[in-house]
DRENLOKE-365213 format. One record per residue (C-alpha): residue in one letter; x, y, z. Coordinates in steps of 0.1 Angstrom, whole numbers. Example, Ala and Ser with C-alpha at 12.3 -4.5 7.8 and 13.67 -1.06 7.14 Angstrom:
BEGIN
<pt residu="A" east="123" north="-45" up="78"/>
<pt residu="S" east="137" north="-11" up="71"/>
END
This chain:
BEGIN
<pt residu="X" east="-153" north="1608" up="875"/>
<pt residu="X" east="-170" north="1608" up="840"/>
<pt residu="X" east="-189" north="1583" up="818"/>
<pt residu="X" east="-169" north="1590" up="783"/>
<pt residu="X" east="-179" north="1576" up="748"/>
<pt residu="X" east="-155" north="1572" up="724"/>
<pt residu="X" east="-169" north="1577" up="690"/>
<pt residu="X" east="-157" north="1566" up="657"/>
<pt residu="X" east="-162" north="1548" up="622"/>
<pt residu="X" east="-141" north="1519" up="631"/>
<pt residu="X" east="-121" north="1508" up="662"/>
<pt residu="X" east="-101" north="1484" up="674"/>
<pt residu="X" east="-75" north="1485" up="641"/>
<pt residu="X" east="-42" north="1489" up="634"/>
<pt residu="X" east="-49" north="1518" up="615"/>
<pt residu="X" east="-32" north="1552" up="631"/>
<pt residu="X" east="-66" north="1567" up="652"/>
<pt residu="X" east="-74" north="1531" up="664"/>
<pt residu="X" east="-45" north="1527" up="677"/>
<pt residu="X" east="-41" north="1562" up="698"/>
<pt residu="X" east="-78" north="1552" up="709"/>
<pt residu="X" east="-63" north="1527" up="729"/>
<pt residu="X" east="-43" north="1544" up="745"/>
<pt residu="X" east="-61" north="1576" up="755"/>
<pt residu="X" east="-91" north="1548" up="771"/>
<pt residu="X" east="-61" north="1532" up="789"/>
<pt residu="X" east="-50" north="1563" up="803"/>
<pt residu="X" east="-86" north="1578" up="807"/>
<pt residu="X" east="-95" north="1546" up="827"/>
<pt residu="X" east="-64" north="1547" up="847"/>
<pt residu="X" east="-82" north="1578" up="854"/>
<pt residu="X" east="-111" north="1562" up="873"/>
<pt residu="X" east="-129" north="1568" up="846"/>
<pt residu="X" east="-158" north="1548" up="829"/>
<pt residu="X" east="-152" north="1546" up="786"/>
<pt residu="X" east="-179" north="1538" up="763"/>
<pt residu="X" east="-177" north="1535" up="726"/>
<pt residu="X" east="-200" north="1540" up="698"/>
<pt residu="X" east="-186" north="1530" up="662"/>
<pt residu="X" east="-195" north="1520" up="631"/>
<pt residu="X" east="-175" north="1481" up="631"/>
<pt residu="X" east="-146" north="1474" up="654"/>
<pt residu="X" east="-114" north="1456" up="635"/>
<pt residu="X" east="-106" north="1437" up="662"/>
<pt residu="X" east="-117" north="1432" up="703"/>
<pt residu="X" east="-112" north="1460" up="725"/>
<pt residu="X" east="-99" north="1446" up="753"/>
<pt residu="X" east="-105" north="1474" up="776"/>
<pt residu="X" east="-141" north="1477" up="767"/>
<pt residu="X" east="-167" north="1452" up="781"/>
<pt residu="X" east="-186" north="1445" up="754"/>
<pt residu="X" east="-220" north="1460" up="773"/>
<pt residu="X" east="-204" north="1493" up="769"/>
<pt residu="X" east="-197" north="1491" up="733"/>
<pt residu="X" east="-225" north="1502" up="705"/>
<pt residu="X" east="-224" north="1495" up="669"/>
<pt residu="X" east="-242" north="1513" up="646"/>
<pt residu="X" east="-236" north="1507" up="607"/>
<pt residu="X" east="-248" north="1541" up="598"/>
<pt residu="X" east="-211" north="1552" up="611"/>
<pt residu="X" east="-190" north="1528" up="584"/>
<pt residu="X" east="-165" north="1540" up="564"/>
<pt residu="X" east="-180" north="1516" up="536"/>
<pt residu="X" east="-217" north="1515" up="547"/>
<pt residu="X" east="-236" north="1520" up="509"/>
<pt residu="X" east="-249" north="1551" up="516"/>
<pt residu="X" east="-209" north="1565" up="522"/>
<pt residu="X" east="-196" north="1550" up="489"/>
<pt residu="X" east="-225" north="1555" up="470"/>
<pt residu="X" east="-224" north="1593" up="484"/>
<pt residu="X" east="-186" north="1598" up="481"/>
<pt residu="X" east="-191" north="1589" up="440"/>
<pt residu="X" east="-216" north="1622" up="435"/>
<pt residu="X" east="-199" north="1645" up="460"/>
<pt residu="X" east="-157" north="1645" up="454"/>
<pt residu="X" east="-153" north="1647" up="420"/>
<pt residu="X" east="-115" north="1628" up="422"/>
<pt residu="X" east="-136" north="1598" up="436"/>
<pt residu="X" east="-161" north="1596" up="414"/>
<pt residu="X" east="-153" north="1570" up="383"/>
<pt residu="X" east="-180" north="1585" up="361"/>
<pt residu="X" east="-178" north="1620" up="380"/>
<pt residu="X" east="-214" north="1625" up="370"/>
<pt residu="X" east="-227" north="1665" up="372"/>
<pt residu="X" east="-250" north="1678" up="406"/>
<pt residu="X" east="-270" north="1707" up="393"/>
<pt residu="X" east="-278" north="1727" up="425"/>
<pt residu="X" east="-314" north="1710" up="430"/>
<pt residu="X" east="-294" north="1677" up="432"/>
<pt residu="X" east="-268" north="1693" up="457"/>
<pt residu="X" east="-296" north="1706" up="478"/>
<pt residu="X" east="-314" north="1671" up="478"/>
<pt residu="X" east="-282" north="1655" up="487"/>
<pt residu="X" east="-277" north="1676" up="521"/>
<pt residu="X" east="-310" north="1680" up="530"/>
<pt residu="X" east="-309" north="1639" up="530"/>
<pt residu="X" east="-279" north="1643" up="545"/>
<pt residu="X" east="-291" north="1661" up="574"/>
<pt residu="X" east="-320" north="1636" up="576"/>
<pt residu="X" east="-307" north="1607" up="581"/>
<pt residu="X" east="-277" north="1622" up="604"/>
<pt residu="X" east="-304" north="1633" up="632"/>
<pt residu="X" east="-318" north="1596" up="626"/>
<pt residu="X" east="-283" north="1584" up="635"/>
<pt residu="X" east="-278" north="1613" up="661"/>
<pt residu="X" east="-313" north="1600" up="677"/>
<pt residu="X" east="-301" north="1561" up="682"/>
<pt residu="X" east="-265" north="1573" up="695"/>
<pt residu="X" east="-281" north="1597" up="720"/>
<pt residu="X" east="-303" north="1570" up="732"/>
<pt residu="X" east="-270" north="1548" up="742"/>
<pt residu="X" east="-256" north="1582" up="754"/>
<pt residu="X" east="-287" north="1588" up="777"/>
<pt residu="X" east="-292" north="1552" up="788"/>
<pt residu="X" east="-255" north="1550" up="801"/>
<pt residu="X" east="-257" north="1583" up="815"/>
<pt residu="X" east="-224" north="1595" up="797"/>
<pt residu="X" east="-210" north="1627" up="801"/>
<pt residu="X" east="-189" north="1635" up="773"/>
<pt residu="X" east="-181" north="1626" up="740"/>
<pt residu="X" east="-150" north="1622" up="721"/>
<pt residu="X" east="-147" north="1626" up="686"/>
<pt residu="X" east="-125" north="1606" up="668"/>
<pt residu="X" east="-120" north="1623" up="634"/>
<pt residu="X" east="-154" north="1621" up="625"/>
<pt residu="X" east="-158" north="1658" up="619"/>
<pt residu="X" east="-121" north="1661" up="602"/>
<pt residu="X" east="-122" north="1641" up="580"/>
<pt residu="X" east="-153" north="1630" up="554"/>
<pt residu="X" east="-154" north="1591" up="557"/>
<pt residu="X" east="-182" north="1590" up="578"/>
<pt residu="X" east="-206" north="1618" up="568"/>
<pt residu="X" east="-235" north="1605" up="587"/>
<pt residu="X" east="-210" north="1603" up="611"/>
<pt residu="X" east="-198" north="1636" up="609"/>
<pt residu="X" east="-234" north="1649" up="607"/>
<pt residu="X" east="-247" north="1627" up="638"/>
<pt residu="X" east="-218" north="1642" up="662"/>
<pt residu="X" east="-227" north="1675" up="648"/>
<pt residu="X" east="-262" north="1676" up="659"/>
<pt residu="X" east="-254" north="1660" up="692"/>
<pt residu="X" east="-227" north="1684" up="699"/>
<pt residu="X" east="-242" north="1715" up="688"/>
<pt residu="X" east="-279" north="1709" up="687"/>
<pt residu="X" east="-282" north="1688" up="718"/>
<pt residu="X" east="-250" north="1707" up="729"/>
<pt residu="X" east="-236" north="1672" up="747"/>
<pt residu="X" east="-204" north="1681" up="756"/>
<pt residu="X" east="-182" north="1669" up="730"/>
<pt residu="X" east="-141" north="1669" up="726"/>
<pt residu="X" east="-132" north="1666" up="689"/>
<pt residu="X" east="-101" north="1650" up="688"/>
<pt residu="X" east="-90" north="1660" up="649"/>
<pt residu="X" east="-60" north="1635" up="640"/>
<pt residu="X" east="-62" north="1651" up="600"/>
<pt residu="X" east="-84" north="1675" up="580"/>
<pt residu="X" east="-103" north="1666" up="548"/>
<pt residu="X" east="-88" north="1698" up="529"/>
<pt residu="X" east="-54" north="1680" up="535"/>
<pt residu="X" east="-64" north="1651" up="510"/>
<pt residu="X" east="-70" north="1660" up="470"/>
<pt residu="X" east="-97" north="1632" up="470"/>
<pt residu="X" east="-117" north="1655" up="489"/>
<pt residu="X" east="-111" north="1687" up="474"/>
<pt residu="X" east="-131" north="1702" up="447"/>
<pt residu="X" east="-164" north="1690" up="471"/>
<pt residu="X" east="-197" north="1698" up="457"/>
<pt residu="X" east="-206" north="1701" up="496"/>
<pt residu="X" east="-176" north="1722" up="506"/>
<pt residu="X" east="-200" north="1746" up="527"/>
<pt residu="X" east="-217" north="1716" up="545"/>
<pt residu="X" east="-182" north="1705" up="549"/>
<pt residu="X" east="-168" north="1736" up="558"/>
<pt residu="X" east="-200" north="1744" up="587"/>
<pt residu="X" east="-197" north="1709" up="603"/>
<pt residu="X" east="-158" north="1696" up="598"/>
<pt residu="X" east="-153" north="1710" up="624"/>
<pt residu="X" east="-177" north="1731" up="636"/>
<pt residu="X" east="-167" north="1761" up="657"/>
<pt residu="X" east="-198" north="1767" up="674"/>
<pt residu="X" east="-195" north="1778" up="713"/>
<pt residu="X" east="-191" north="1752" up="739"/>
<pt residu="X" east="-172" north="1724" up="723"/>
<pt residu="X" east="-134" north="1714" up="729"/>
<pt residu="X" east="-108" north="1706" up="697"/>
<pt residu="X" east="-77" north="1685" up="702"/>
<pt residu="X" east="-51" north="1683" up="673"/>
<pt residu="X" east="-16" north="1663" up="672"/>
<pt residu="X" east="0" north="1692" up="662"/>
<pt residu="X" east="13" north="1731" up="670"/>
<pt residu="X" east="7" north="1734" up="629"/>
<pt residu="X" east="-26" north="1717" up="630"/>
<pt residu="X" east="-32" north="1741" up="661"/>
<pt residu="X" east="-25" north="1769" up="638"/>
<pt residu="X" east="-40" north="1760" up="609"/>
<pt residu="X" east="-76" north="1756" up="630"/>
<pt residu="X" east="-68" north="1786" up="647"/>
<pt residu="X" east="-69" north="1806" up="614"/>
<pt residu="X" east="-95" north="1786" up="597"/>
<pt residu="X" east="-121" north="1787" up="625"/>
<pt residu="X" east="-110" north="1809" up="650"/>
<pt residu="X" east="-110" north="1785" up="681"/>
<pt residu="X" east="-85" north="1777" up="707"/>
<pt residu="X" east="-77" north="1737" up="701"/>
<pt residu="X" east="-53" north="1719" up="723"/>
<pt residu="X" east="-26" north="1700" up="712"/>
<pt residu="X" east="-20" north="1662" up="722"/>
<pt residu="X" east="7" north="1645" up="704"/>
<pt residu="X" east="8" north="1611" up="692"/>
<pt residu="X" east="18" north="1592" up="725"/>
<pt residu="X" east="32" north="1555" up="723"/>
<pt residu="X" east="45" north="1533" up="756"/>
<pt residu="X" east="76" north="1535" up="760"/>
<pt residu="X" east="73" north="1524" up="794"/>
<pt residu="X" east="67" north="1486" up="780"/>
<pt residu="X" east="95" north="1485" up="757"/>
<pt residu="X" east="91" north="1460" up="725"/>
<pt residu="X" east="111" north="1432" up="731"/>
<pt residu="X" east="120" north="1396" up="715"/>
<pt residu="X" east="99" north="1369" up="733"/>
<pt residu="X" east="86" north="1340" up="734"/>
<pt residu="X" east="56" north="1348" up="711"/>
<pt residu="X" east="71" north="1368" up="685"/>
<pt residu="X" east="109" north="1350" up="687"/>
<pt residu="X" east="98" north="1327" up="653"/>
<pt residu="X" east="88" north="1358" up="637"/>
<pt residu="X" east="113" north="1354" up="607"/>
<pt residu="X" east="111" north="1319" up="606"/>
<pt residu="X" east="73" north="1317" up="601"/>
<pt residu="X" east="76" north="1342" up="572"/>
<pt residu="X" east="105" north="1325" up="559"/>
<pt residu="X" east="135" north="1350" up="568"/>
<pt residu="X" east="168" north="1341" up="577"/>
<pt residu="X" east="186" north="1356" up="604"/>
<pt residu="X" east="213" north="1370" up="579"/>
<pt residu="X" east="188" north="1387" up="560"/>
<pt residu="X" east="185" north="1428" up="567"/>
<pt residu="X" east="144" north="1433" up="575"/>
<pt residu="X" east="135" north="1473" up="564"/>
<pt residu="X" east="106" north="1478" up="574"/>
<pt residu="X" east="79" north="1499" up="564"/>
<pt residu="X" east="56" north="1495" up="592"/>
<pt residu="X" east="27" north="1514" up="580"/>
<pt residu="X" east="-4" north="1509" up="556"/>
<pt residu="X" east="-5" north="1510" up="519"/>
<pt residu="X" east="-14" north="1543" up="505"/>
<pt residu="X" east="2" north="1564" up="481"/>
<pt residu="X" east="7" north="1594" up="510"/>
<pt residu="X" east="30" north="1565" up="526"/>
<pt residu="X" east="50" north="1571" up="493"/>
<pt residu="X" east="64" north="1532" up="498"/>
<pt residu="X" east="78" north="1538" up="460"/>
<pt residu="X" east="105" north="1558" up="476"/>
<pt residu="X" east="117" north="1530" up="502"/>
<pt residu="X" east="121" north="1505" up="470"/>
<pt residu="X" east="144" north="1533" up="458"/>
<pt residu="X" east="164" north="1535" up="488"/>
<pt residu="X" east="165" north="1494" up="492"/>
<pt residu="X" east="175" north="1493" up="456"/>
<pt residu="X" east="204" north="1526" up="459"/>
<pt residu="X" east="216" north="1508" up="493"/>
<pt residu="X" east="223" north="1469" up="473"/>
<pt residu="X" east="239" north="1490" up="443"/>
<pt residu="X" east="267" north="1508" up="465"/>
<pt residu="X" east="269" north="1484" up="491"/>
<pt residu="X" east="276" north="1447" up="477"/>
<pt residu="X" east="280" north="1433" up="514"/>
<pt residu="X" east="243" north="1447" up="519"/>
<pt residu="X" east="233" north="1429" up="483"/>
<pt residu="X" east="210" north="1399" up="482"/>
<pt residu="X" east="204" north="1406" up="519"/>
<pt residu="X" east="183" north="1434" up="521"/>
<pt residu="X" east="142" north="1429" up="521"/>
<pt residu="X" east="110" north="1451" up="522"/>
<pt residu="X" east="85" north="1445" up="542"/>
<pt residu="X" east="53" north="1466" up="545"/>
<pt residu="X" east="33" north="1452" up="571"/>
<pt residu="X" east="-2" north="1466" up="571"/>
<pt residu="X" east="-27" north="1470" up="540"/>
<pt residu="X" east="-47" north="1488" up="524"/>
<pt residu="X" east="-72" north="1503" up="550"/>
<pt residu="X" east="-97" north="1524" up="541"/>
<pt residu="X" east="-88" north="1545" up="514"/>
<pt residu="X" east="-101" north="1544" up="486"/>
<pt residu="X" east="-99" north="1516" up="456"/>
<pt residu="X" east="-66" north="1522" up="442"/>
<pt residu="X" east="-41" north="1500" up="421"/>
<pt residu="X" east="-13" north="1514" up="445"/>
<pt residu="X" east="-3" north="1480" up="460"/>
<pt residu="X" east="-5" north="1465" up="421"/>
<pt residu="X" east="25" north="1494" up="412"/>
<pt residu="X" east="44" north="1488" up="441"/>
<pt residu="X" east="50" north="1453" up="436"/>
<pt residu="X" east="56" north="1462" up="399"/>
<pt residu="X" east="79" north="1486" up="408"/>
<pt residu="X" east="97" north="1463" up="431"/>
<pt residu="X" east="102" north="1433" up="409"/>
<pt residu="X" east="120" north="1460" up="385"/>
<pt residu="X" east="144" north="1471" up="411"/>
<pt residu="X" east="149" north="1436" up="421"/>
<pt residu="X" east="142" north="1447" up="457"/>
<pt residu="X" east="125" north="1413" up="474"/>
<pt residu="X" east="91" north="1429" up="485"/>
<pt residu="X" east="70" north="1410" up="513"/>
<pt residu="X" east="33" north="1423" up="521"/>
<pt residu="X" east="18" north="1407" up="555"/>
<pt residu="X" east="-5" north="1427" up="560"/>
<pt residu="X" east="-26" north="1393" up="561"/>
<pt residu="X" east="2" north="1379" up="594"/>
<pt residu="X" east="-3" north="1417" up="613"/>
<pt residu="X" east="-31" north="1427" up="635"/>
<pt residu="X" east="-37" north="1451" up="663"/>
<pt residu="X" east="-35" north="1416" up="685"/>
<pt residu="X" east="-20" north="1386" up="690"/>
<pt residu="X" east="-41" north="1356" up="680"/>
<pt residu="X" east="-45" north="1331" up="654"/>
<pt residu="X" east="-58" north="1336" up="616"/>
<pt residu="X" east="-80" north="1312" up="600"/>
<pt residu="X" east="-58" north="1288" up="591"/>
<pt residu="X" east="-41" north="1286" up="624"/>
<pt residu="X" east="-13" north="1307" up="616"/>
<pt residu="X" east="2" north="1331" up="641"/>
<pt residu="X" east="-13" north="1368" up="638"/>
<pt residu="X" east="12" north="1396" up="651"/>
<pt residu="X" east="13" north="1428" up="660"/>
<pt residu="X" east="34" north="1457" up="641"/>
<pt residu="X" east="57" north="1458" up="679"/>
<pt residu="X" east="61" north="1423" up="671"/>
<pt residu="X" east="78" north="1427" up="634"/>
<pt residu="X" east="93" north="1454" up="648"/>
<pt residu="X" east="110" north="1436" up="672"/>
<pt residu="X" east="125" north="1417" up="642"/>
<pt residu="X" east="138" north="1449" up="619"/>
<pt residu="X" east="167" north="1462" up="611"/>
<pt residu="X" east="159" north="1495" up="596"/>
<pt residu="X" east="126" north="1511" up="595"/>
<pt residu="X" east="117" north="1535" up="562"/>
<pt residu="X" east="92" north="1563" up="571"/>
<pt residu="X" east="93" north="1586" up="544"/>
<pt residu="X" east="54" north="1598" up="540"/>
<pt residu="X" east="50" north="1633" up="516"/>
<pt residu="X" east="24" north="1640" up="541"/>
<pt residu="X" east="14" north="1628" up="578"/>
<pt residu="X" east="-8" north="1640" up="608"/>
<pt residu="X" east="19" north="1634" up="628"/>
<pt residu="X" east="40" north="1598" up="631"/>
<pt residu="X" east="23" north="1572" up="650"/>
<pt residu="X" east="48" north="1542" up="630"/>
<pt residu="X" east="76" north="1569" up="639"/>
<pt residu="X" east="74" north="1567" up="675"/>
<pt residu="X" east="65" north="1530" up="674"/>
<pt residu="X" east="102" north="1526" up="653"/>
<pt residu="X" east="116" north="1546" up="683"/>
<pt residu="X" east="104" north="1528" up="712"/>
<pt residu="X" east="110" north="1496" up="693"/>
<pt residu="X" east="149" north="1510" up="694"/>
<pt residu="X" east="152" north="1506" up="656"/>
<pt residu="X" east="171" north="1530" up="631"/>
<pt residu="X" east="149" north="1551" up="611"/>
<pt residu="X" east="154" north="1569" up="582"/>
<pt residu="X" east="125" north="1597" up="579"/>
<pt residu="X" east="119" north="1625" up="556"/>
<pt residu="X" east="114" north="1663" up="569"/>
<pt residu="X" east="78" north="1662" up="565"/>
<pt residu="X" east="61" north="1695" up="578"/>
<pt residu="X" east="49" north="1683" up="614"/>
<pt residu="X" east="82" north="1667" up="614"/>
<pt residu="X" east="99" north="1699" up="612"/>
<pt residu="X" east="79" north="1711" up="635"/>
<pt residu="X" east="68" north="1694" up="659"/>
<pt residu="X" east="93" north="1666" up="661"/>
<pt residu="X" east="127" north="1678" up="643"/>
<pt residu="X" east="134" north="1702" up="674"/>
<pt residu="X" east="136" north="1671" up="701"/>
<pt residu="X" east="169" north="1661" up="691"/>
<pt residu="X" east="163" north="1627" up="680"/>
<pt residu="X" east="190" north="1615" up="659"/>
<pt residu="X" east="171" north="1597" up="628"/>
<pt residu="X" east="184" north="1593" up="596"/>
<pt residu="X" east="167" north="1625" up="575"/>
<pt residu="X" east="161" north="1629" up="541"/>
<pt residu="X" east="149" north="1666" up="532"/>
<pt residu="X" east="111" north="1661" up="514"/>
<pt residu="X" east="128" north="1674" up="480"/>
<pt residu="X" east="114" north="1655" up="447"/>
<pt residu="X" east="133" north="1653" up="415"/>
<pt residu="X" east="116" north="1653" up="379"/>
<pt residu="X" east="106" north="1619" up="380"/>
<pt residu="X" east="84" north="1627" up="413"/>
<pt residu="X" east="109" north="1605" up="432"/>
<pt residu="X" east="128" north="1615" up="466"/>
<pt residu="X" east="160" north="1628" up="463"/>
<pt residu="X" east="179" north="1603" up="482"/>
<pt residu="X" east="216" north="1620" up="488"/>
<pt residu="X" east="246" north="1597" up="492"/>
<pt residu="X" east="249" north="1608" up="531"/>
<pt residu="X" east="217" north="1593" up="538"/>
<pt residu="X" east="232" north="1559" up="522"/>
<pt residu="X" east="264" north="1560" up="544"/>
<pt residu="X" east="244" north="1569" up="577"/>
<pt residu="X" east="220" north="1534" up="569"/>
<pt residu="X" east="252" north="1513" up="562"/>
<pt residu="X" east="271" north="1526" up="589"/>
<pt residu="X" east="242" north="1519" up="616"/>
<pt residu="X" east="233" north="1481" up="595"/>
<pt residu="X" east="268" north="1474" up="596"/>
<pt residu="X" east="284" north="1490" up="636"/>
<pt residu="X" east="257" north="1471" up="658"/>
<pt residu="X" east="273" north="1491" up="693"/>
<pt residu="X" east="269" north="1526" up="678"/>
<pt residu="X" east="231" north="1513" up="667"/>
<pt residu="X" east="227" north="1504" up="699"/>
<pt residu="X" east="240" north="1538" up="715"/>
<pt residu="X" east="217" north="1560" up="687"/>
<pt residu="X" east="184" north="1539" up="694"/>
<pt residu="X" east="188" north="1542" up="730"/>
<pt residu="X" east="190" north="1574" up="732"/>
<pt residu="X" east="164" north="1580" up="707"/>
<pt residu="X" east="138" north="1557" up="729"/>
<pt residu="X" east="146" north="1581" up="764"/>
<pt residu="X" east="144" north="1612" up="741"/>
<pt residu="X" east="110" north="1601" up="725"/>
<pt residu="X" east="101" north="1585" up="756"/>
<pt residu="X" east="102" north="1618" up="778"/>
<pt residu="X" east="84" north="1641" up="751"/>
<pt residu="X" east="58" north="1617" up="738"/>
<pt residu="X" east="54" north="1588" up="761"/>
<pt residu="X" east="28" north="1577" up="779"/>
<pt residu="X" east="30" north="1606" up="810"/>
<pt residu="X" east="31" north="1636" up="780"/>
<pt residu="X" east="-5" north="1618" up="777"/>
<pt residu="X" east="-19" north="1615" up="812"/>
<pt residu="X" east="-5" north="1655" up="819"/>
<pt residu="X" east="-21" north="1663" up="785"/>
<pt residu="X" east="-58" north="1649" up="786"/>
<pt residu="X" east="-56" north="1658" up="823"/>
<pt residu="X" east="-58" north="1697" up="816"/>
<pt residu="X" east="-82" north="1689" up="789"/>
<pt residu="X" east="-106" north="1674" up="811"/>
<pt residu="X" east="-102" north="1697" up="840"/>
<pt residu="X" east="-105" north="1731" up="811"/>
<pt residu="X" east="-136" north="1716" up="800"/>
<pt residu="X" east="-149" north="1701" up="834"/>
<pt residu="X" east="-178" north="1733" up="839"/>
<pt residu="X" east="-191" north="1720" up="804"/>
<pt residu="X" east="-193" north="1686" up="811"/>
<pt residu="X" east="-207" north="1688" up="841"/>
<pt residu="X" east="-233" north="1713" up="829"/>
<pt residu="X" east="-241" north="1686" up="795"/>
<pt residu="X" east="-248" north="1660" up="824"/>
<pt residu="X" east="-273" north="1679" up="838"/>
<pt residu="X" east="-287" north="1688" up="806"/>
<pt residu="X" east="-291" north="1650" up="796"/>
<pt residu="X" east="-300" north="1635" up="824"/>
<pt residu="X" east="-330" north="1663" up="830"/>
<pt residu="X" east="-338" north="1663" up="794"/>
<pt residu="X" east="-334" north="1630" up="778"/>
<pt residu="X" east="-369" north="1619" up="774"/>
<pt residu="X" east="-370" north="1657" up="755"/>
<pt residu="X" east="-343" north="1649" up="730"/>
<pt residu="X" east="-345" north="1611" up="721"/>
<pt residu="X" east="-372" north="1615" up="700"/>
END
């Protein structure tokens, strides 16, 4: 068995990696396993983790003022001002950089050393550029201190135009991810698998997206006043949009699809409202959620964001109100909308599925090819955009959605067989089989980084 930290900016959110963080240390301690985090805030509790084996370090924040202030100089499509970095700046930048990531790297390795774990995973903090003392911490522990390290890569910065254009891009480039001998990669994908394959010549695994379908979401006593304490009725149609607010999400193109369905089908009009249930997150300021309400007053589409009434537990907000989870609304939907230009690979898509609610998707690329070949009978829209930018939403698509509001037996035949379909490729035992090999391929250099800590730890913490 292995001591295994978990490291992150954030856990314990309802954003995507959060949430497949709980379940990998589920599975992991079903394992016999001992799991460990270190992160830069945690949303919410981890209720797997005692809170002894949990480490915060602020240095790891997505929105710690060295990040923003750093994000402003470096990626030109963040920076308000985008002031120039001659090369002296640039060189000053990384060699600070580097600096204060082998501070950070020194304080994490003294919580690795002190709890005598063995392995590290990764959690996008070499994929992605939100943390780049993150990022550069995990690289020095993983390559310099060669701890054995799994870097589980759920998206890649040079899939985001904020990020492009870097004035790092070869710092970015070395470390995210590194390829460097003796370190394991993980991606959600067989494109993602291909894409680092050509990019950095290594050999990842792939672990889908994974979601319990052996607890199926259900209607009960907690969640039953759901529509009632947000003031639905139970004649009005819930379509649900159960993700976070960011343009990739491309929420603009459900308001469309709300306001074509109440056009051609009158039985459908005043009943139909959007609801997006998680926020912002951490993406950068944008006026996003200001045009989408805009947009939806002008469609007259009833929009409802509770993102304040949604958590990644159950509880009570500050003013005694109920706090749900996105199983729990989705308990309470008709129709799910999940039509993203661009995703890693679906985590709201196979919650929608085990939830055994319809779901109209677009062909995104992993769709296509990762999830498209299963079988799963979802209501598709091909990723095709018209002048306006807008998805082209074809008339079938609108009969499909009003045939499956409107004939509850053939909904319930279609979701059913949707939730064994999703439930055999990406439930909970495509997990346990999955990190099961990647822990037994890896196993010589864990075992071998063990020794190497635990005979050399005085050495390194330093």
């Amino acid at each position: 068995m292995y001591n295994i930290g978990f490291i992150a900016g954030k856990l314990g959110d309802v954003d995507g990696v959060s949430l497949e963080v709980d379940k990998w240390i589920n599975v992991l301690q079903g394992f016999g396993h001992q799991v460990y985090t270190l992160s830069g805030r945690y949303g919410g509790p981890l209720e797997a983790v005692p809170e002894e084996n949990r480490f915060t370090d602020e240095s790891l924040r997505f929105d710690s003022p060295f990040q923003r202030a750093l994000e402003q100089e470096v990626f030109p499509h963040l920076g308000k001002l985008t002031p120039h970095v001659n090369s002296r700046r640039r060189k000053r930048i990384i060699e600070e950089l580097k600096k204060r990531g082998a501070e950070t790297a020194n304080r994490l390795f003294e919580f690795i050393y002190s709890q005598g774990i063995d392995v590290l995973i990764a959690e996008n903090t070499n994929a992605m550029p939100m943390t780049l003392l993150g990022g550069m911490a995990v690289y020095q522990l993983a390559v310099n201190r060669r701890v054995a390290t799994i870097f589980h890569h759920h998206d890649f910065w040079w899939e985001r135009s904020r990020f492009s254009h870097s004035r790092i891009e070869p710092l970015l480039t070395r470390t995210m991810p590194p390829a460097d001998p003796g370190l394991e990669h993980v991606v959600l994908s067989s494109y993602a698998a291909h894409i680092l394959r050509s990019l950095k010549h290594v050999q990842p695994k792939v672990i889908p997206n994974c979601e319990d379908f052996e607890h199926p979401v259900v209607m009960d006593e907690y969640n039953g006043d759901f529509r009632k304490e947000l003031g639905f009725s139970p004649r009005d149609i819930l379509v649900l949009q159960p993700t976070r607010m960011v343009p990739r999400k491309r929420i603009e193109d459900s308001i469309a699809l709300c306001a074509a369905l109440a056009k051609d089908y009158p039985d459908l009009a005043g009943r139909i409202h959007l609801v997006v249930s998680l926020g912002q997150g951490d993406e950068p300021d944008t006026d996003y959620s200001g045009y989408v309400a805009d947009l939806a007053e002008k469609r007259g589409v009833p929009l409802h964001l509770i993102a304040s009434r949604v958590g990644s537990r159950r509880g009570m907000d500050t003013q005694g109100r109920k706090i749900y989870t996105n199983r729990d609304v989705l308990a309470h939907a008709d129709l799910v909308t999940y039509l993203p230009i661009w995703e890693g690979f679906g985590n709201a898509l196979l919650e929608a599925l085990a939830a055994r609610v319809p779901v109209v998707t677009t062909t995104y690329l992993v769709y296509k090819t990762d999830i498209r070949g299963t079988l799963l009978r979802n209501i598709e829209i091909r990723d095709v955009y018209g002048p306006d930018g807008g998805l082209v939403i074809p008339r079938r698509a609108l009969e499909e959605i009003h045939y499956v509001l409107t004939n509850p037996e053939e909904r319930k035949i279609i979701t059913d067989r949707n939730s064994a379909i999703a439930g055999r490729e990406f439930g909970l035992e495509t997990l346990r089989c999955r990190l099961k090999e990647v822990l037994e391929d890896y196993s010589d250099e864990i075992k071998a980084s063990r020794r190497r800590i635990r005979q050399g730890g005085a050495f390194y913490s330093v």
